[in-house]
N, C-alpha and C positions, 0 to 999 in steps of 0.2 A: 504494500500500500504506500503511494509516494504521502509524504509533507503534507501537499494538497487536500489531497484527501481524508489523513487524519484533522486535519482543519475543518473540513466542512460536518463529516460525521460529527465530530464531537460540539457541533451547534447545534445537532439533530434533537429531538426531541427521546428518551429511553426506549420506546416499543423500537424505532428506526435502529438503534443502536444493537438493539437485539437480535431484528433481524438479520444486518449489515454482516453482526459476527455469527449469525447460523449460518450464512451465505458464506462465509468464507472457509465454513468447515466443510463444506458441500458444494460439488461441482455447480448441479442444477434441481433447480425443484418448484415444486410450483407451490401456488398459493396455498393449498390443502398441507402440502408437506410442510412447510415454514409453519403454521400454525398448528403443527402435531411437534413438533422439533423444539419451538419455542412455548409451549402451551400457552400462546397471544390465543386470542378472540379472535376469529375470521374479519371481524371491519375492524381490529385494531393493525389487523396483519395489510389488511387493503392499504391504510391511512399511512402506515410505516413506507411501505412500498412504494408506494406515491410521492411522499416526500422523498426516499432516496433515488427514485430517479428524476425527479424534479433538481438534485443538484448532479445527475449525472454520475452517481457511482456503482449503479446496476442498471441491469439490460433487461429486456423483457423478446421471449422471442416464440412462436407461436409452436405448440409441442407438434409432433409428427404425427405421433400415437394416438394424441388426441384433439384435433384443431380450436376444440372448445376450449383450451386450457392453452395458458402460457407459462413458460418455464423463465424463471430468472435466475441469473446469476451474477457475477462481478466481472466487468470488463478483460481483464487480466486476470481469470483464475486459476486459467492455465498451468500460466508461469510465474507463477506469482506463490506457487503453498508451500515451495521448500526454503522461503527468506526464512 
């Protein structure tokens, strides 16, 4: 996670924060899974979400398996899990 980023998350509001750090335990996952993983509420997990891509540090991108369902994860999570 650059500089940048820890800047912005930590302006977040704690459910964001929460998610931010499931997300980076975990490749991809959707909305359903984030809220079993972090035991958030389904519209606190929405509201978290929202703001974190609203400052641009996750992705949102539409699953294969299931077109109704978006999978999000962190820009760089790639190469980003063995810092």
């Amino acid at each position: 996670m650059s500089t940048s980023d820890k800047k912005t998350v930590y302006d977040l509001p704690p459910s964001a924060k929460l998610v931010y750090k499931v997300l980076e335990y975990n490749d991809q996952l959707t909305q359903q899974q984030i809220a079993t993983e972090s035991r958030l509420p389904p519209r606190t997990v929405r509201f978290a979400l929202s703001e974190l891509k609203s400052v641009g540090v996750v992705e949102e991108e539409i699953s294969f398996a299931d077109a109704r369902q978006r999978l999000y994860n962190l820009p760089n999570s790639e190469s980003g899990q063995s810092e």
